[in-house]
PyMOL CGO cylinders between C-alpha atoms (Angstrom):
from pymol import cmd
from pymol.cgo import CYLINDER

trace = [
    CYLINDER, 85.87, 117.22, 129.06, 89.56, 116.60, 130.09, 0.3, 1, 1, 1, 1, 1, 1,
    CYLINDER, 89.56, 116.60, 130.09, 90.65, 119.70, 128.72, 0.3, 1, 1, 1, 1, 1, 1,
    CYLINDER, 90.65, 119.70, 128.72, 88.34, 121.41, 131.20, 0.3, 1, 1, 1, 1, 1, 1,
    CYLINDER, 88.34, 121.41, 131.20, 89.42, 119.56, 133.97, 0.3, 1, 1, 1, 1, 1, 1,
    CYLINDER, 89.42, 119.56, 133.97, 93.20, 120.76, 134.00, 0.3, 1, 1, 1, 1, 1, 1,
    CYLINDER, 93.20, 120.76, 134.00, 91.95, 124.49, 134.01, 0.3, 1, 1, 1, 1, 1, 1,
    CYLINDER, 91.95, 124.49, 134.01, 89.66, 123.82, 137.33, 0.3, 1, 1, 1, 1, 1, 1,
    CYLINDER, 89.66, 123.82, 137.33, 92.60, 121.94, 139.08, 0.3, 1, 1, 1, 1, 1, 1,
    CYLINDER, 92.60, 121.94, 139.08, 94.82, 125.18, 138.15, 0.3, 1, 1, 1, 1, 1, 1,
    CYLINDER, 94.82, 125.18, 138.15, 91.93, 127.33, 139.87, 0.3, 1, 1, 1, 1, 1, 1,
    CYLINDER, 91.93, 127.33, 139.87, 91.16, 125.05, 142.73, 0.3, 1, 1, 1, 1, 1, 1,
    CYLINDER, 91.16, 125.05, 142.73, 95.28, 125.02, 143.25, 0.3, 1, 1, 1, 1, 1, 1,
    CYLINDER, 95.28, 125.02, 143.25, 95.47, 128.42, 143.73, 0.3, 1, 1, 1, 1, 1, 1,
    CYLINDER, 95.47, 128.42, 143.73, 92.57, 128.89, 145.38, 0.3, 1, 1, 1, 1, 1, 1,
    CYLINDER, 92.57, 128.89, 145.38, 93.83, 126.42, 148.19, 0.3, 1, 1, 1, 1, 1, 1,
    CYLINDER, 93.83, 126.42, 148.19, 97.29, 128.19, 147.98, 0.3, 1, 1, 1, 1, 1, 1,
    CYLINDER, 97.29, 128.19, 147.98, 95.55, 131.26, 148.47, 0.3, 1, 1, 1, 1, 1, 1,
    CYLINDER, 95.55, 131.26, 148.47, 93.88, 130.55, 151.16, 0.3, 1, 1, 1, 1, 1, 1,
    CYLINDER, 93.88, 130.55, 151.16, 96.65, 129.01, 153.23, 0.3, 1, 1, 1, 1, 1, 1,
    CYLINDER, 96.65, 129.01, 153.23, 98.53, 132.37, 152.78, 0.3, 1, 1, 1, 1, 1, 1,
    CYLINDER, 98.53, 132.37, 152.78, 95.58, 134.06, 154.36, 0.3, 1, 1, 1, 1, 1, 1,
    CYLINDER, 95.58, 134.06, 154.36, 96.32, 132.05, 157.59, 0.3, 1, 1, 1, 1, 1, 1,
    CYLINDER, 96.32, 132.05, 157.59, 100.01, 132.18, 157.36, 0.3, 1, 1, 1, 1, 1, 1,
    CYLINDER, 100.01, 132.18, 157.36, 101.54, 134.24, 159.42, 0.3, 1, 1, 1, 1, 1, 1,
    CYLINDER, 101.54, 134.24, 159.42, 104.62, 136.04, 158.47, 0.3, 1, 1, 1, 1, 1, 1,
    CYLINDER, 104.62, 136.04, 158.47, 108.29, 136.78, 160.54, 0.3, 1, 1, 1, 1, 1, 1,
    CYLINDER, 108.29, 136.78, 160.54, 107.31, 139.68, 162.80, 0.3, 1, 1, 1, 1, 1, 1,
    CYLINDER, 107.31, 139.68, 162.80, 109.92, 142.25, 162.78, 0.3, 1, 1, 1, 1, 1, 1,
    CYLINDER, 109.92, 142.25, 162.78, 110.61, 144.86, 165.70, 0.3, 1, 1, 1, 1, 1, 1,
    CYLINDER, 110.61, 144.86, 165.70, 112.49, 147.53, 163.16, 0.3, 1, 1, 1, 1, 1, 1,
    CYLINDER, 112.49, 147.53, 163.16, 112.78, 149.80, 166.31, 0.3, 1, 1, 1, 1, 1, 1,
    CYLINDER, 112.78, 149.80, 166.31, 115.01, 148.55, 167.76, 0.3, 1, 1, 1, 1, 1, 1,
    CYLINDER, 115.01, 148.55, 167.76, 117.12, 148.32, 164.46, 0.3, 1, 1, 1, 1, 1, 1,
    CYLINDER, 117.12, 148.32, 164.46, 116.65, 152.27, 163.56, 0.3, 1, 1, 1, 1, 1, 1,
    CYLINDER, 116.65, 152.27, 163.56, 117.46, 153.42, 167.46, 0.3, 1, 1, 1, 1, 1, 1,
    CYLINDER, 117.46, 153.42, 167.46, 120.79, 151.92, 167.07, 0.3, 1, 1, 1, 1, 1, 1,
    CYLINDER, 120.79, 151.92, 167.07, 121.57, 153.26, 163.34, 0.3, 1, 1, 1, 1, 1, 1,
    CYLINDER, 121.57, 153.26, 163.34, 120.26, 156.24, 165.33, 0.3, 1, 1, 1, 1, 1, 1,
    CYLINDER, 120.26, 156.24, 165.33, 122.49, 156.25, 168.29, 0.3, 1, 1, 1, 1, 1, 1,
    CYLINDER, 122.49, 156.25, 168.29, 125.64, 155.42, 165.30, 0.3, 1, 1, 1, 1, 1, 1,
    CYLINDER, 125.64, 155.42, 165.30, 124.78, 158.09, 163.75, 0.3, 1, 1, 1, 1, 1, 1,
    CYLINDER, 124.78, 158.09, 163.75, 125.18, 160.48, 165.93, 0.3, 1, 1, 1, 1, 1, 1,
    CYLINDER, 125.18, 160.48, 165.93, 128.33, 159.43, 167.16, 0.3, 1, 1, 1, 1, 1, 1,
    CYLINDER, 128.33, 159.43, 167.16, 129.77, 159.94, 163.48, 0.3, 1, 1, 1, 1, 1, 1,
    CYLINDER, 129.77, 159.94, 163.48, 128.44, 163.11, 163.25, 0.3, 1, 1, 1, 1, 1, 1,
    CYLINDER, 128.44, 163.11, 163.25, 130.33, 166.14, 164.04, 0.3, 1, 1, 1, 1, 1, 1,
    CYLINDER, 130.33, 166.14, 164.04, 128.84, 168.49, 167.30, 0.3, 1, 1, 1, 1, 1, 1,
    CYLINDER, 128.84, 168.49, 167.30, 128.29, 171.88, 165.12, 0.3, 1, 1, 1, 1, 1, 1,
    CYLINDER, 128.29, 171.88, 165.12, 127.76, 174.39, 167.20, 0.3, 1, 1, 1, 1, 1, 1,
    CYLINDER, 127.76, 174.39, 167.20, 126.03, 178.01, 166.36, 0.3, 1, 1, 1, 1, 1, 1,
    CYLINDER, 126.03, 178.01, 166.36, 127.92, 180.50, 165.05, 0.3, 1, 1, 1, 1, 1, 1,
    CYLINDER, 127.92, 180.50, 165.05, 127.49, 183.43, 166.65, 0.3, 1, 1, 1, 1, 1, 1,
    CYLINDER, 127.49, 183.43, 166.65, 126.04, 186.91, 164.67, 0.3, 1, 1, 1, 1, 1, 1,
    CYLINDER, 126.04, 186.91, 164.67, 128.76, 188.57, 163.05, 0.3, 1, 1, 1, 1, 1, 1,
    CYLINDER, 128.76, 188.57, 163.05, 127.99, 192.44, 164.83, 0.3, 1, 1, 1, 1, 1, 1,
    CYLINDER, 127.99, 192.44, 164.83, 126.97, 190.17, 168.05, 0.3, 1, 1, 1, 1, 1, 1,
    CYLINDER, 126.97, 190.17, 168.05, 129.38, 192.07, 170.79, 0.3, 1, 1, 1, 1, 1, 1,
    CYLINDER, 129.38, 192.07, 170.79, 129.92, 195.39, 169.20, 0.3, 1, 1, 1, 1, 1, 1,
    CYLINDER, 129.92, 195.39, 169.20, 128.30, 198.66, 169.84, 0.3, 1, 1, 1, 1, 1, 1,
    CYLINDER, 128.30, 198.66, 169.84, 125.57, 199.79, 167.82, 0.3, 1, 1, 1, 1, 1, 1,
    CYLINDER, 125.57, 199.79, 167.82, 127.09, 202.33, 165.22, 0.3, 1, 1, 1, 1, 1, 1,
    CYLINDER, 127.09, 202.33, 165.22, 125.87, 203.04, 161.96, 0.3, 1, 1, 1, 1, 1, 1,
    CYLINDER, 125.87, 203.04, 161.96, 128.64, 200.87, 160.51, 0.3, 1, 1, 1, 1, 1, 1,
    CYLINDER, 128.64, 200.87, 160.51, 126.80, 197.88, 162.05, 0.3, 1, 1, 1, 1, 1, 1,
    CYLINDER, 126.80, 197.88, 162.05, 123.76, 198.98, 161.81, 0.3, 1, 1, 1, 1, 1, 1,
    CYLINDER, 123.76, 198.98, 161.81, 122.89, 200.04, 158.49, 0.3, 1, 1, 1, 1, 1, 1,
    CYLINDER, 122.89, 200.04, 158.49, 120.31, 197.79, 156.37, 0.3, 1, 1, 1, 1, 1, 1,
    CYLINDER, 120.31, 197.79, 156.37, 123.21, 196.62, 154.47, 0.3, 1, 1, 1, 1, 1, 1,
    CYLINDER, 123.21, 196.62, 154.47, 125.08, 195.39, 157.23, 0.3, 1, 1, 1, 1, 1, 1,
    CYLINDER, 125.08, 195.39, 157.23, 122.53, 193.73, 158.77, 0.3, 1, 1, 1, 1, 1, 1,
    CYLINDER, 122.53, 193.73, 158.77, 121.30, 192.07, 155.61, 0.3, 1, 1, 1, 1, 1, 1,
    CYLINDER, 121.30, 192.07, 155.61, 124.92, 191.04, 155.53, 0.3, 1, 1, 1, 1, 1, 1,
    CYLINDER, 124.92, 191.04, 155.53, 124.99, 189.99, 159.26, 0.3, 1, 1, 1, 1, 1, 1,
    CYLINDER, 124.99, 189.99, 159.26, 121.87, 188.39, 159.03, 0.3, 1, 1, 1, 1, 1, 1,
    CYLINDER, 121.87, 188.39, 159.03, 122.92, 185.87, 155.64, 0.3, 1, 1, 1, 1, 1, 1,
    CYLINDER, 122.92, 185.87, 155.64, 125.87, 184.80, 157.07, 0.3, 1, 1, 1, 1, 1, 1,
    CYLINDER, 125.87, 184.80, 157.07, 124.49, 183.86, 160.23, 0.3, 1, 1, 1, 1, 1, 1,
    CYLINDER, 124.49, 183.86, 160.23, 122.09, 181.79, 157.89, 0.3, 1, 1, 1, 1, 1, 1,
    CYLINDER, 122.09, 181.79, 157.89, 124.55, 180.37, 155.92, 0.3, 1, 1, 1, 1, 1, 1,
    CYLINDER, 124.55, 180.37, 155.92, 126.99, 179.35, 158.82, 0.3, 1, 1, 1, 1, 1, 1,
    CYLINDER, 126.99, 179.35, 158.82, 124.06, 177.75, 160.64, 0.3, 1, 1, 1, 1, 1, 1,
    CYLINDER, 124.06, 177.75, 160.64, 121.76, 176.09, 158.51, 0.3, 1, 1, 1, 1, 1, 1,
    CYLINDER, 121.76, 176.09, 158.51, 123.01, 175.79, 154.73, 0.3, 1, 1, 1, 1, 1, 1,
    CYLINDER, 123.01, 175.79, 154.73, 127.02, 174.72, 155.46, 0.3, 1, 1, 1, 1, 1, 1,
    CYLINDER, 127.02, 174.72, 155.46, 126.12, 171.94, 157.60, 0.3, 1, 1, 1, 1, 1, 1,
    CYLINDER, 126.12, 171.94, 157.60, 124.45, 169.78, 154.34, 0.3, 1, 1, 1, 1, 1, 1,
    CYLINDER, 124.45, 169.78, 154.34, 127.73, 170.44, 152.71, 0.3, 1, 1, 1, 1, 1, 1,
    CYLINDER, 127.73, 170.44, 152.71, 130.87, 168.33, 152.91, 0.3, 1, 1, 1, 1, 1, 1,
    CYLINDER, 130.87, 168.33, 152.91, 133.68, 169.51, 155.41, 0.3, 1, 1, 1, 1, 1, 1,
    CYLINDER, 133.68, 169.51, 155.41, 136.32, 169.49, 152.57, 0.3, 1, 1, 1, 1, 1, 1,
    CYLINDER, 136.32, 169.49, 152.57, 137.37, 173.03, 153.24, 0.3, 1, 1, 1, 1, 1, 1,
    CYLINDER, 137.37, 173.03, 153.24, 140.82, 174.16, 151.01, 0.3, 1, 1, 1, 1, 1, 1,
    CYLINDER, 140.82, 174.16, 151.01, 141.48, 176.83, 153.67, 0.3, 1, 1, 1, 1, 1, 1,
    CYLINDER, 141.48, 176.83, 153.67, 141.96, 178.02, 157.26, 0.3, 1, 1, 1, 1, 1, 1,
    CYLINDER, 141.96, 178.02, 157.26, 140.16, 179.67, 158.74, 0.3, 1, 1, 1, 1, 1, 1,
    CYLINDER, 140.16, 179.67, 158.74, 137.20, 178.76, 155.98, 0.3, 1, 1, 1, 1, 1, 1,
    CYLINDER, 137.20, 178.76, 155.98, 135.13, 181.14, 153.68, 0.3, 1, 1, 1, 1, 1, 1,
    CYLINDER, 135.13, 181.14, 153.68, 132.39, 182.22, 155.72, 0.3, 1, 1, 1, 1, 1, 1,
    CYLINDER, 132.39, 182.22, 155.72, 134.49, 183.19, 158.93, 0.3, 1, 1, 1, 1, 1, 1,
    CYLINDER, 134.49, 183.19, 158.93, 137.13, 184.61, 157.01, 0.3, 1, 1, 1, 1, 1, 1,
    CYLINDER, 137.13, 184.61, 157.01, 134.59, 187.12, 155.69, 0.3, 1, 1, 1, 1, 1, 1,
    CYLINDER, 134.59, 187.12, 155.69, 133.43, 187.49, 159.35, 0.3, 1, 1, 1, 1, 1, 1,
    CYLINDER, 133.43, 187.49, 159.35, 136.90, 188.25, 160.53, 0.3, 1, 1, 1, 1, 1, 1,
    CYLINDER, 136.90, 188.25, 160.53, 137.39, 190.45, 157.42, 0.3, 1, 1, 1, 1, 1, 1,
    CYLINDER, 137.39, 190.45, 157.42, 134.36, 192.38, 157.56, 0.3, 1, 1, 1, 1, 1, 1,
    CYLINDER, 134.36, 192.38, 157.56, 134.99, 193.02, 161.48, 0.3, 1, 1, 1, 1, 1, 1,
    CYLINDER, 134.99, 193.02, 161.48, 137.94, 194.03, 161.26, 0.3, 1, 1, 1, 1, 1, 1,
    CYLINDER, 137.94, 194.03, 161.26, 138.21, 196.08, 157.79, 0.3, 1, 1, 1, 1, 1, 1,
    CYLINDER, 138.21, 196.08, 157.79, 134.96, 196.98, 157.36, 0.3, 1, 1, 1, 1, 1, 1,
    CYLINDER, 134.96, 196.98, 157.36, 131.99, 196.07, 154.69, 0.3, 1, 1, 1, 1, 1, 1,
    CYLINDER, 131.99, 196.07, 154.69, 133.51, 197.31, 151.56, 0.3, 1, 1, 1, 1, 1, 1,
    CYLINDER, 133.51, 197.31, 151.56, 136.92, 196.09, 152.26, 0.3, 1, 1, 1, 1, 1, 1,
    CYLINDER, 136.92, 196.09, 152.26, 135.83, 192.96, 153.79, 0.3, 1, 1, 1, 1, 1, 1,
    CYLINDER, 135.83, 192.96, 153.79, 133.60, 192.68, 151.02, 0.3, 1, 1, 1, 1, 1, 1,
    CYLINDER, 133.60, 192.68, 151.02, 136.36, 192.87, 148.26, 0.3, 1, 1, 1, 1, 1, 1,
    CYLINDER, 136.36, 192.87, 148.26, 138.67, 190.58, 150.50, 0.3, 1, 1, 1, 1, 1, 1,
    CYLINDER, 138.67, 190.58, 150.50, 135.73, 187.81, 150.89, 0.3, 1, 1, 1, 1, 1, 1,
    CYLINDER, 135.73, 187.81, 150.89, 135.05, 188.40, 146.84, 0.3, 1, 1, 1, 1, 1, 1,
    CYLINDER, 135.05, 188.40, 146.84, 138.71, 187.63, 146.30, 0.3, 1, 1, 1, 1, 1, 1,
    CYLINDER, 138.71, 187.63, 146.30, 138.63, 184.53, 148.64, 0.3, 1, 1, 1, 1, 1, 1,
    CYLINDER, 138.63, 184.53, 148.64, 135.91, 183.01, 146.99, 0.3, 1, 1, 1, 1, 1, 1,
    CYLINDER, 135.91, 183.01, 146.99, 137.46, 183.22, 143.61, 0.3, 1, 1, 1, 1, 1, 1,
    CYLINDER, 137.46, 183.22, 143.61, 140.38, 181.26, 145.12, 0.3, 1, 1, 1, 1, 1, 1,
    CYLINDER, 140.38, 181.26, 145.12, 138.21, 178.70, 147.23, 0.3, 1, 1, 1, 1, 1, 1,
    CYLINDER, 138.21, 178.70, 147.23, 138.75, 175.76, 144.59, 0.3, 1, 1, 1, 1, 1, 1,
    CYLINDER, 138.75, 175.76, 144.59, 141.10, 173.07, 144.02, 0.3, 1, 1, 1, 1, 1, 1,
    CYLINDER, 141.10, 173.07, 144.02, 142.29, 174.55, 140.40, 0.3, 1, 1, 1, 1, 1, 1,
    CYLINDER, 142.29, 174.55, 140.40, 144.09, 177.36, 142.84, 0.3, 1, 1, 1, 1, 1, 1,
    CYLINDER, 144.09, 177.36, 142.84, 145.97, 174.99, 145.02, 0.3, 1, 1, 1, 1, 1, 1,
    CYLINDER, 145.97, 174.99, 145.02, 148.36, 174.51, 142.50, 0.3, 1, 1, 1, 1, 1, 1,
    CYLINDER, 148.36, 174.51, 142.50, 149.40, 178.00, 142.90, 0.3, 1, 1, 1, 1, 1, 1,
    CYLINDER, 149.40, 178.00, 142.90, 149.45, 177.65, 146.54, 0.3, 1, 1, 1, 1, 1, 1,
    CYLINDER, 149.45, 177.65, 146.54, 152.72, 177.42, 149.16, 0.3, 1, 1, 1, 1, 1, 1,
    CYLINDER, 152.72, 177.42, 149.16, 152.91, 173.93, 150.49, 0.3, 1, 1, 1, 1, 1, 1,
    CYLINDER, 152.91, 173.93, 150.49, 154.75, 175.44, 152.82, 0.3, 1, 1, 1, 1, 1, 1,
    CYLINDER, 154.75, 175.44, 152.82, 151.87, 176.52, 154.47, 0.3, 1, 1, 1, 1, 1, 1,
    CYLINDER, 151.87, 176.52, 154.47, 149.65, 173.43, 154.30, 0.3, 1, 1, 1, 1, 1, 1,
    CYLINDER, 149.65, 173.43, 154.30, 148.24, 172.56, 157.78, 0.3, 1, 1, 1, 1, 1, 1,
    CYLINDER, 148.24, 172.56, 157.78, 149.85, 168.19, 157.53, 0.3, 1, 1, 1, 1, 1, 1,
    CYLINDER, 149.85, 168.19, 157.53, 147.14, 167.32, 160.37, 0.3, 1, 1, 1, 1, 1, 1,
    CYLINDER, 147.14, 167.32, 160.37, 144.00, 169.07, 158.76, 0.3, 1, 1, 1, 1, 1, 1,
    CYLINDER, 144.00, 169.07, 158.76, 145.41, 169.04, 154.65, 0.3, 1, 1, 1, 1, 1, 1,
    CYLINDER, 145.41, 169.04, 154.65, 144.37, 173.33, 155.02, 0.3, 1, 1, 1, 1, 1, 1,
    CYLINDER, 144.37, 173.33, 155.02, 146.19, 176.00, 154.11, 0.3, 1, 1, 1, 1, 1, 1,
    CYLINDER, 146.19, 176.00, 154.11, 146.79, 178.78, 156.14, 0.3, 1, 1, 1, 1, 1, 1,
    CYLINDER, 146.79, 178.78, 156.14, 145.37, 182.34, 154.90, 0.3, 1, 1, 1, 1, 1, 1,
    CYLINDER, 145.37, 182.34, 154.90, 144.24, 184.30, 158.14, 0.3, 1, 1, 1, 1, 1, 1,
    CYLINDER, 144.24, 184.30, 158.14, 142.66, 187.78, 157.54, 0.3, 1, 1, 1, 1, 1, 1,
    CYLINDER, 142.66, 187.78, 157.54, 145.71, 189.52, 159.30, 0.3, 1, 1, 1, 1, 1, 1,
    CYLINDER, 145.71, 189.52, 159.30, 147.61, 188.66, 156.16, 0.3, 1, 1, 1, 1, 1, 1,
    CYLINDER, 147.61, 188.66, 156.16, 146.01, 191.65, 154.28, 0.3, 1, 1, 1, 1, 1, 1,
    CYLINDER, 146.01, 191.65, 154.28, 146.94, 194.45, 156.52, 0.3, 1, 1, 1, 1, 1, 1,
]
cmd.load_cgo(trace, "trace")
């Protein structure tokens, strides 16, 4: 009979502990308060990104600009400048970077030749070809290099 005893003051023990939880009441936390202000710190950090404008935006319409091709072009790079890039880290190797070097390129050279020079850029947008790079023309205040498009006249 004493063995069944210690199993029913186990029982009873958490039965009482149980039901004091039931009326406890627990630390009531206002968390909106907390998330306006990582909010509001947020936004300060982050950088004001403003949209890019369409690559054939203020030109006439020709059939250089307005050719499927082109606009497919157009159209991706505006979608690229202003949606994907801004999920991806600012840590640009060059100046001006990829994507508006190609729009400079392509505006002022043309698709195919803008093309070709925003193929070549790419292959050299890592950090393997900064080693062949002049450090003479690395930007101190922004750690960019300098390769405008009017270097391929």
């Amino acid at each position: 009979m004493q063995s069944l005893t210690a199993p029913v003051r186990i029982i009873s023990l958490i039965q009482i502990l149980f039901l004091i939880s039931i009326h406890a009441e627990a630390q009531k936390i206002d968390l909106r308060e907390d998330l306006m202000l990582i909010d509001s710190l947020a936004k300060k950090q982050m950088p004001q990104t403003s949209k890019k404008a369409y690559v054939y935006k203020d030109q006439p319409k020709t059939i250089k600009n307005s050719n499927p091709v082109s606009m497919l072009y157009g159209g991706s790079l505006y979608v690229y400048q202003n949606f994907i890039t801004q999920h991806f880290s600012a840590n640009c190797l060059y100046h001006p970077t990829c994507s508006d070097f190609s729009k400079q390129a392509v505006k002022n050279f043309g698709l195919i030749k803008g093309g070709l020079l925003t193929f070549d850029r790419l292959n050299r947008c890592n950090r393997i070809a900064a080693t062949d790079l002049d450090p003479a023309t690395l930007n101190k205040k922004t750690q960019q290099f300098n390769d405008p498009v009017n270097l391929y006249k």
